[in-house]
C-alpha positions as CSV (number, residue, x, y, z in Angstrom):
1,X,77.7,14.1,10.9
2,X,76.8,11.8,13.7
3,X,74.1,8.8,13.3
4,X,71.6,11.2,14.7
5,X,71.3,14.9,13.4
6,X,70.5,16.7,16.6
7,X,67.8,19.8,16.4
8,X,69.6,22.5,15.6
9,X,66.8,25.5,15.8
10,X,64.8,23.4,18.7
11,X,64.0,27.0,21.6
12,X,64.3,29.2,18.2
13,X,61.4,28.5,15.9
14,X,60.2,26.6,18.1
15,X,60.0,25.3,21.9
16,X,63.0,23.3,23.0
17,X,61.0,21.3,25.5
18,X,59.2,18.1,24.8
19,X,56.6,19.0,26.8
20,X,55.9,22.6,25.9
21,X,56.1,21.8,22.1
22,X,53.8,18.8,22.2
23,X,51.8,21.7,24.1
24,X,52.3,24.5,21.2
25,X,51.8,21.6,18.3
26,X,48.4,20.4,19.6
27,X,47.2,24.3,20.2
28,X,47.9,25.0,16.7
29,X,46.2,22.3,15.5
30,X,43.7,22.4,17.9
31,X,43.1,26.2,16.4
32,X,42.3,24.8,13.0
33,X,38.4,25.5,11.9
34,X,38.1,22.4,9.8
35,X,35.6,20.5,11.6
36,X,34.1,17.8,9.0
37,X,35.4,14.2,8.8
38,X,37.7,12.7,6.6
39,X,37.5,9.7,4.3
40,X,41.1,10.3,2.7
41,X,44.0,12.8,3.0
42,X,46.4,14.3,0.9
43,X,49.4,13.0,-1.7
44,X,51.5,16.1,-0.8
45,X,51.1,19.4,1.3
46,X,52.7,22.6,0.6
47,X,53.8,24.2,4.1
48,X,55.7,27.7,5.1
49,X,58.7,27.1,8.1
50,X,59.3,30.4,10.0
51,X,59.5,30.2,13.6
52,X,55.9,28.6,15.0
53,X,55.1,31.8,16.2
54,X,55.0,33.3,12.2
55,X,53.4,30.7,10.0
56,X,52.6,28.2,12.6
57,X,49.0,28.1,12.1
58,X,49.5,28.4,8.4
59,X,51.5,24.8,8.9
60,X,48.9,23.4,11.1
61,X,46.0,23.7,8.6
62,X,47.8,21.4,6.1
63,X,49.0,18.9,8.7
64,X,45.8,18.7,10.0
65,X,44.6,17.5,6.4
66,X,46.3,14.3,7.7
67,X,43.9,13.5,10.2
68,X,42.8,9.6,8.5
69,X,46.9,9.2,7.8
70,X,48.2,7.8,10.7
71,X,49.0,4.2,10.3
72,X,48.8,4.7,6.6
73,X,51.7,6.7,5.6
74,X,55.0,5.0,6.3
75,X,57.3,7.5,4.9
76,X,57.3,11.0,4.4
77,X,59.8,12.6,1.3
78,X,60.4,15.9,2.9
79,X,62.0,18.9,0.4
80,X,63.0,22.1,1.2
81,X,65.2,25.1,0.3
82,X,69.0,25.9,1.4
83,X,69.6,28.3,3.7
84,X,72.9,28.1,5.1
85,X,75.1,25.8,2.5
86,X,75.2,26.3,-1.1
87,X,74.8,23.0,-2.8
88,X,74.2,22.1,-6.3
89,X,71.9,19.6,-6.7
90,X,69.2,17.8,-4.2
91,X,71.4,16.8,-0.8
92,X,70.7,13.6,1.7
93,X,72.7,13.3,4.8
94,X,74.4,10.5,6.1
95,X,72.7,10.4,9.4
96,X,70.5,7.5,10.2
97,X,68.2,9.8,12.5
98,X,66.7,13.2,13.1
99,X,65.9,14.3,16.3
100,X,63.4,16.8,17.8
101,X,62.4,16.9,21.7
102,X,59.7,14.5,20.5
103,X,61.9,12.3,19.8
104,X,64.1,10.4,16.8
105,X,62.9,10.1,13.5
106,X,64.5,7.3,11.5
107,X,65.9,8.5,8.0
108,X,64.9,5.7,5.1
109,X,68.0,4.7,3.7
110,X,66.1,2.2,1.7
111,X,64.7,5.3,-0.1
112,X,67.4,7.7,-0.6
113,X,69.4,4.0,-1.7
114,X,66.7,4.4,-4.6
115,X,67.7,7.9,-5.9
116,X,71.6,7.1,-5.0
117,X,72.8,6.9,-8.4
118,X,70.7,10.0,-9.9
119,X,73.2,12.8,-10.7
120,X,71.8,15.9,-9.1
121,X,71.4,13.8,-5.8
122,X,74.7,14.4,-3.7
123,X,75.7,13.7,-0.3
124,X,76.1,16.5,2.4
125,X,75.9,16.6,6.3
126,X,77.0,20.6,6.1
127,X,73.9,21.3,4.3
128,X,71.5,19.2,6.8
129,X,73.2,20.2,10.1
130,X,71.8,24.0,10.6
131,X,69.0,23.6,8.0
132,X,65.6,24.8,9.8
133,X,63.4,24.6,6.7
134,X,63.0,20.6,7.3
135,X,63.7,20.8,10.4
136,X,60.6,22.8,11.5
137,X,58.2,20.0,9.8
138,X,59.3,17.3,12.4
139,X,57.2,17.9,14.9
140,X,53.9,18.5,13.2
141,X,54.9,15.3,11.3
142,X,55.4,13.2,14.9
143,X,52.0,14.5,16.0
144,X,49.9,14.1,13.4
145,X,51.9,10.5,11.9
146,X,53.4,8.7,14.6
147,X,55.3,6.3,13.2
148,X,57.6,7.0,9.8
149,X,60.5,7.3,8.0
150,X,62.1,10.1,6.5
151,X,63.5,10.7,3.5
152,X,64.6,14.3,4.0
153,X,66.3,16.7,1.1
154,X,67.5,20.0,1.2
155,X,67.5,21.3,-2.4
156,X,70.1,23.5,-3.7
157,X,70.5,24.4,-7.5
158,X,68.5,22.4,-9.8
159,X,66.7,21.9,-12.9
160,X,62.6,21.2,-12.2
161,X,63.1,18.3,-14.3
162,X,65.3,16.8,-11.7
163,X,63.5,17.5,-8.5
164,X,60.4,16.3,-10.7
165,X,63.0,12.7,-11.7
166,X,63.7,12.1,-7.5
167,X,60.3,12.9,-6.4
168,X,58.9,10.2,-9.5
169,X,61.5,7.8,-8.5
170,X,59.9,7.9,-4.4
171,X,55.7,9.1,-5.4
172,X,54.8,5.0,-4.1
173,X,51.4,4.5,-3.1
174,X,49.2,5.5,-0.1
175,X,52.7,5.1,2.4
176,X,54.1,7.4,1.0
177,X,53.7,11.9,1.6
178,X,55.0,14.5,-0.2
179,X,55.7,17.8,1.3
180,X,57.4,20.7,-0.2
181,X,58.6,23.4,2.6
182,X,58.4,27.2,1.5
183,X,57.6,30.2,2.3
184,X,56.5,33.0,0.0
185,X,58.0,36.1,-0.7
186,X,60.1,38.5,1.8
187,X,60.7,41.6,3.2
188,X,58.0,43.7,1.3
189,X,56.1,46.1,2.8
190,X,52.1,44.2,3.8
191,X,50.0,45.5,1.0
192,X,52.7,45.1,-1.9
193,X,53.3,41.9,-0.1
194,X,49.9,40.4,-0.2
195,X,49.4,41.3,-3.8
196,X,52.9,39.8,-4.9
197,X,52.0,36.8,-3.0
198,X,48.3,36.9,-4.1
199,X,49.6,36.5,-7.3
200,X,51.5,33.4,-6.7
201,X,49.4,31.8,-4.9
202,X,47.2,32.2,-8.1
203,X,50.2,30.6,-10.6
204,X,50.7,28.0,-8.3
205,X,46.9,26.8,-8.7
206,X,47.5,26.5,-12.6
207,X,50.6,24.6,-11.8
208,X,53.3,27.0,-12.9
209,X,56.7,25.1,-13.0
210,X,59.0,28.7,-13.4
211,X,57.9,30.4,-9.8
212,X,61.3,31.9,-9.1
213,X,62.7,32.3,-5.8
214,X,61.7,36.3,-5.0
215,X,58.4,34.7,-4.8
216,X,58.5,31.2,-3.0
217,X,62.2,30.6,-1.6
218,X,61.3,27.1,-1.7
219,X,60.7,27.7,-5.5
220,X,62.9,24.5,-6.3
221,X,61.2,22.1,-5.0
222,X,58.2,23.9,-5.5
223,X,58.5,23.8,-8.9
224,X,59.2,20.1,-8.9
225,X,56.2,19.4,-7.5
226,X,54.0,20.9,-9.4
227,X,55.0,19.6,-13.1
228,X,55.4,16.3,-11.6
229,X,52.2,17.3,-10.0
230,X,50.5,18.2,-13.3
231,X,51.8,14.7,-15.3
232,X,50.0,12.9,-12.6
233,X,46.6,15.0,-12.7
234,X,46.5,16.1,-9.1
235,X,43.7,18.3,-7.6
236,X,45.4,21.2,-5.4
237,X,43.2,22.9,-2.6
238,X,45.0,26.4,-1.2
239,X,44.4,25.6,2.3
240,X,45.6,28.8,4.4
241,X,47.5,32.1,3.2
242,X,48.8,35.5,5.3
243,X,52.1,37.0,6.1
244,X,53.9,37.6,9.2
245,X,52.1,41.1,9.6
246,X,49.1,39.1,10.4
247,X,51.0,37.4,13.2
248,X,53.9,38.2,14.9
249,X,55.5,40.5,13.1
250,X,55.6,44.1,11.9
251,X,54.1,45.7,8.6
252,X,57.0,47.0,7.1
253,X,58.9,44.2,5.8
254,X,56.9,40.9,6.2
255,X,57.5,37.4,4.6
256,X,54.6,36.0,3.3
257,X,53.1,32.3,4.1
258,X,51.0,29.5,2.6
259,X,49.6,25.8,2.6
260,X,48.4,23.8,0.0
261,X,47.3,19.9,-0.3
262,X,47.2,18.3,-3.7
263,X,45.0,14.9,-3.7
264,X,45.1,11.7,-5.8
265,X,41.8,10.5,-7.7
266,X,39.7,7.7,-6.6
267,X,38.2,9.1,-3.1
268,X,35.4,7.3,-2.3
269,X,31.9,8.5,-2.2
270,X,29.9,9.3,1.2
271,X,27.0,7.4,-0.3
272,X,29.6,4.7,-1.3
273,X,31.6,4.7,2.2
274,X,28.2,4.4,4.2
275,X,27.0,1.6,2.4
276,X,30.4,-0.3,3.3
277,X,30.4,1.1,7.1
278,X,26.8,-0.7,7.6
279,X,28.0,-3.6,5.9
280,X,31.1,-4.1,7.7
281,X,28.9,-3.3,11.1
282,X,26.3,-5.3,10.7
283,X,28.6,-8.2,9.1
284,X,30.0,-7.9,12.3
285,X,27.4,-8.6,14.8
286,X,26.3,-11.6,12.3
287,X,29.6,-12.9,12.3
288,X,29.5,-12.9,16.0
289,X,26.3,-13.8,16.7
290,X,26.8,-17.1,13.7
291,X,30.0,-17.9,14.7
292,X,31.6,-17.4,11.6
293,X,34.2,-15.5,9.8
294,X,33.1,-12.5,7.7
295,X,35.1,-11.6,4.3
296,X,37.5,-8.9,5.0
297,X,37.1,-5.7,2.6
298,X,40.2,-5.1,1.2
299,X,39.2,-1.1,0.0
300,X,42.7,1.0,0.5
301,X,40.4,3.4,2.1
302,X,39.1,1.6,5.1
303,X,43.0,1.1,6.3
304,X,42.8,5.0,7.1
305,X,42.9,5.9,10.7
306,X,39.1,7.0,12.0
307,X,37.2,7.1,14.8
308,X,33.6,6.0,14.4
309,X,30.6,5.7,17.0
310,X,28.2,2.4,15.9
311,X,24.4,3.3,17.3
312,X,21.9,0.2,17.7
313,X,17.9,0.8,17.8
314,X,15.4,-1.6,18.1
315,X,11.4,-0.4,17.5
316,X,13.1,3.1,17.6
317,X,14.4,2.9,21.2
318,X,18.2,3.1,21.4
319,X,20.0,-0.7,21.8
320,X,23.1,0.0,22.3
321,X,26.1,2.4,21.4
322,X,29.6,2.1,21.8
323,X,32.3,4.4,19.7
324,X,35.8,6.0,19.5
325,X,36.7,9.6,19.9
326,X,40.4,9.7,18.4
327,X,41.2,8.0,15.2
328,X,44.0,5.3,16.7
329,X,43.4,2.4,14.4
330,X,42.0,2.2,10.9
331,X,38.4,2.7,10.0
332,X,36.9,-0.4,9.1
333,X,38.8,-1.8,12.4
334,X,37.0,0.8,14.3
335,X,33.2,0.3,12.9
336,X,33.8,-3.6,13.1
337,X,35.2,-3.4,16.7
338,X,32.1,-0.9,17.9
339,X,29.5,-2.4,16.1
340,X,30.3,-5.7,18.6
341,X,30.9,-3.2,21.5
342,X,27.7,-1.9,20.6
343,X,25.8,-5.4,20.2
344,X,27.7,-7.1,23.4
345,X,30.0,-5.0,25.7
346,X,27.4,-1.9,25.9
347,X,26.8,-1.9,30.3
348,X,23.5,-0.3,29.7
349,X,22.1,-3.3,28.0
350,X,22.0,-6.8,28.0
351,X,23.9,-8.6,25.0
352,X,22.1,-8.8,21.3
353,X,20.8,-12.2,21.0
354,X,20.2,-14.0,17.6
355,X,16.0,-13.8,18.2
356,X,16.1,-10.1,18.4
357,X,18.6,-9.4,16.1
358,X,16.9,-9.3,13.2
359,X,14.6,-6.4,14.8
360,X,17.5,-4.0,14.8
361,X,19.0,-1.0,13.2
362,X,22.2,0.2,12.8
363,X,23.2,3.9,12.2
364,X,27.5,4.2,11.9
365,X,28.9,7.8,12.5
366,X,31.9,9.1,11.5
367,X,33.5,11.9,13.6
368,X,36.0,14.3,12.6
369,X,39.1,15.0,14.7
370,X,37.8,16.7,18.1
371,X,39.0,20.4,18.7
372,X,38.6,22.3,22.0
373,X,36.4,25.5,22.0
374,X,38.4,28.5,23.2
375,X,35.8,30.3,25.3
376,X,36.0,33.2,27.9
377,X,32.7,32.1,29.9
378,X,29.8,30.4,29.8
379,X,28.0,32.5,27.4
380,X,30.6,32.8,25.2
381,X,30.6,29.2,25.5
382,X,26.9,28.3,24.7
383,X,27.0,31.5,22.1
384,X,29.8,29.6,19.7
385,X,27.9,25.5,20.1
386,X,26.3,25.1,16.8
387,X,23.2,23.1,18.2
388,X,22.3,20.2,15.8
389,X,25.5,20.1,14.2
390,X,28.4,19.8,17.1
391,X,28.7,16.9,18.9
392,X,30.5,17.4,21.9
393,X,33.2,16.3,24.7
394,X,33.4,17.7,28.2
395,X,36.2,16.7,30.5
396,X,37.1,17.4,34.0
397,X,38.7,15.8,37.3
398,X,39.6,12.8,35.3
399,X,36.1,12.3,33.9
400,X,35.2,12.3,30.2
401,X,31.6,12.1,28.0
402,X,30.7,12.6,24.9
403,X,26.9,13.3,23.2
404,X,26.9,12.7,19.4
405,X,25.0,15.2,17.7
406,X,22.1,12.8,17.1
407,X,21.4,13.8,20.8
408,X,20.1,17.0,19.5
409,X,17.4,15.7,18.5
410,X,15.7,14.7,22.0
411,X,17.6,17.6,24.0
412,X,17.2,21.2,22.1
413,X,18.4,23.3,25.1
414,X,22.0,24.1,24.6
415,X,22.2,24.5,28.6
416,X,20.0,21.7,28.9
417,X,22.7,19.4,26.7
418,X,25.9,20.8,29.2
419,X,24.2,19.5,32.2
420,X,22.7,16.2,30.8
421,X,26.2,15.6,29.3
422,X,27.9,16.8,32.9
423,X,25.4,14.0,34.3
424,X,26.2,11.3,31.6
425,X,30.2,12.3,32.6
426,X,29.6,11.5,36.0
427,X,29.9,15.2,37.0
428,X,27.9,17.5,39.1
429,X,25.3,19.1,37.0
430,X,26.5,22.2,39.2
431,X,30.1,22.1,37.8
432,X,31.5,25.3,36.4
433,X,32.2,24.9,32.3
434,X,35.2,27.3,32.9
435,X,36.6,24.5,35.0
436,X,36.5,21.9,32.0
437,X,37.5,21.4,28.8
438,X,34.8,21.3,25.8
439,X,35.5,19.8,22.3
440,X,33.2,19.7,19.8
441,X,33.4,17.8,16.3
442,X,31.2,17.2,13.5
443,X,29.7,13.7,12.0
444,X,28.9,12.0,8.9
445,X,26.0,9.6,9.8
446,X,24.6,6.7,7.9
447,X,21.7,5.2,9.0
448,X,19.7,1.4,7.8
């Protein structure tokens, strides 16, 4: 094979253009209804790979579990099923690269170096070069990670003992994800379907290890997964489940389709993380306002990628407020980096001084991953805003604001809310909301 295994199902299972898959990716994500924040994400996800079209929105629920990943996983171990070449054992290829029209991702040699001298783990290009059940994973995995390495497998015939032995040997720490590629069964007619599938899905929660491959082709690696899975004590959450009959496809002979996410202990607490949030914000402003260097907190879970909004109030009237909307750097970054937006760089207000300080609050929101509102007009628009609970985003002509949902509180009127945020956006309060695009997301909020 060459350094850099081109995309060989790229315009099949999915769009062949950079531009229209980055487009299809961030719809099907976009689509997901998971709207709370996150304070972690998952060890390993369990994802289907049919054309985009089929299980696409199956995929994109588990993917989007990996909203507070980017920045913190480094390298993804990515298994699936043979398709095309019969091999015996677990094969890497020799390229140095995959590609997808988003781009190159760099294979970690350093990683399959590590597994090199395990028996079952062999060497073929053949088996990579037409493969499509790792191949469809790229994409969602450039989105939603950015940066990583790959350490990609494409399992043939083997013992769950030895997918379990190679997927001990790379398990690491937070840098490190786990997914398993498989779809369910195939070619049954819908209702037989759904209950041969409904019954898997129901083994695979009490961590089976001997699902055969009539009822997960991915069954393999699969396995692997779960009795290394079960040695480990791993929580598993079934995140999404249907069959191509409740897609794309026909009811006569459908292949069935599902995502799971299976979590590590140790997640912190939301009484824990707020108490750390004010602390790191407030430590902030001190820092700044003393002159002095504040004690870094080394917690693994602060090094996740968020997106946090840091509020200021003095004798109840709001001081200042300055946040992110996309998670791009990690969270106790973001919360430090606001709190002194929101102290000194806020253009409403003069800067915090030292005299005053001490006559402030500080309330630290935590937003989950924004996702656009589908809506046919405005009524349909102002019937699907959860008022009190959705903050939201309108964009249009290059212009973008955002109201947290705090803002609920002083503006009731869903209508009302549009046009003040139109205002706040620089927008005429006259502007058509079929002409912009509306987000909403959800908060955690912590308040002194």
């Amino acid at each position: 094979m060459n350094a850099v295994r081109p995309a060989a199902v790229a315009g099949m299972f999915y769009p062949g253009d950079a531009r229209a898959l980055a487009a299809e990716v961030d719809d099907l994500l976009g689509g997901v209804e998971q709207t709370a924040p996150r304070l972690g994400y998952p060890k390993a996800l369990v994802v289907p790979h049919a054309g985009y079209i089929y299980s696409g929105g199956v995929a994109a629920r588990a993917y989007d579990e990996l909203a507070a990943a980017r920045g913190s996983v480094r390298r993804v171990v990515l298994l699936g099923p043979t398709h095309r070449v019969a091999v015996r054992g677990l094969a890497v290829p020799g390229a140095q690269a995959f590609a997808t029209p988003l781009g190159q991702v760099r294979i970690d040699r350093d990683a399959i170096a590590s597994v090199r001298d395990l028996p079952q783990v062999v060497v073929s290009d053949a088996a990579h070069a037409l493969e499509h059940s790792l191949e469809v994973q790229l994409p969602f995995l450039q989105k939603m990670l950015g940066d990583f390495a790959l350490a990609p497998f494409a399992v043939g015939t083997a013992g769950v003992q030895e997918v379990a032995q190679v997927l001990e040997r790379l398990w690491g720490g937070p840098e490190t994800l786990i997914v398993i590629s498989t779809d369910m069964s195939h070619y049954h007619a819908y209702e037989q379907a759904r209950a041969i599938d409904g019954a898997t899905l129901a083994r695979i929660a009490g961590f089976a290890t001997d699902i055969d491959h009539e009822e997960a082709c991915g069954a393999t690696p699969l396995n692997g997964l779960l009795l290394f899975s079960r040695q480990k004590n791993l929580a598993l959450k079934l995140l999404s489940a249907c069959n191509s009959g409740d897609t794309a496809g026909g009811k006569d002979r459908v292949v069935g389709y599902s995502s799971f996410a299976l979590y590590e202990g140790g997640e912190v607490s939301l009484a824990e993380a707020g108490k750390v949030l004010l602390s790191i914000a407030r430590g902030a402003i001190e820092g700044e306002l003393e002159q002095k260097r504040n004690e870094k907190n080394e917690a693994v879970w602060l090094a996740q990628a968020g997106a946090s909004f840091v509020t200021l109030t003095k004798s109840g009237e709001l001081r200042g407020c300055i946040g992110s909307l996309e998670a791009a750097r990690a969270l106790g970054e973001d919360v430090a980096q606001n709190a002194l937006g929101a102290a000194f760089r806020d253009p409403r207000f003069p800067a915090v001084s030292a005299a005053e300080w001490p006559q402030c609050r500080v309330e630290v929101s935590l937003l989950s991953a924004p996702k656009p509102i589908r809506f046919a007009d405005e009524a349909d628009l102002l019937a699907q805003i959860q008022a009190g609970e959705d903050g939201l985003i309108v964009e249009a002509d290059g212009r973008r604001a955002t109201f947290l949902p705090q803002v609920w509180e002083s503006i009731a009127d869903k209508r009302a809310f549009l046009g003040e945020l139109l205002r706040k956006a620089g927008l005429p309060e006259a502007t058509r909301l079929t002409r912009c695009r509306i987000s909403r997301y959800r908060v955690f909020k912590w308040k002194e």
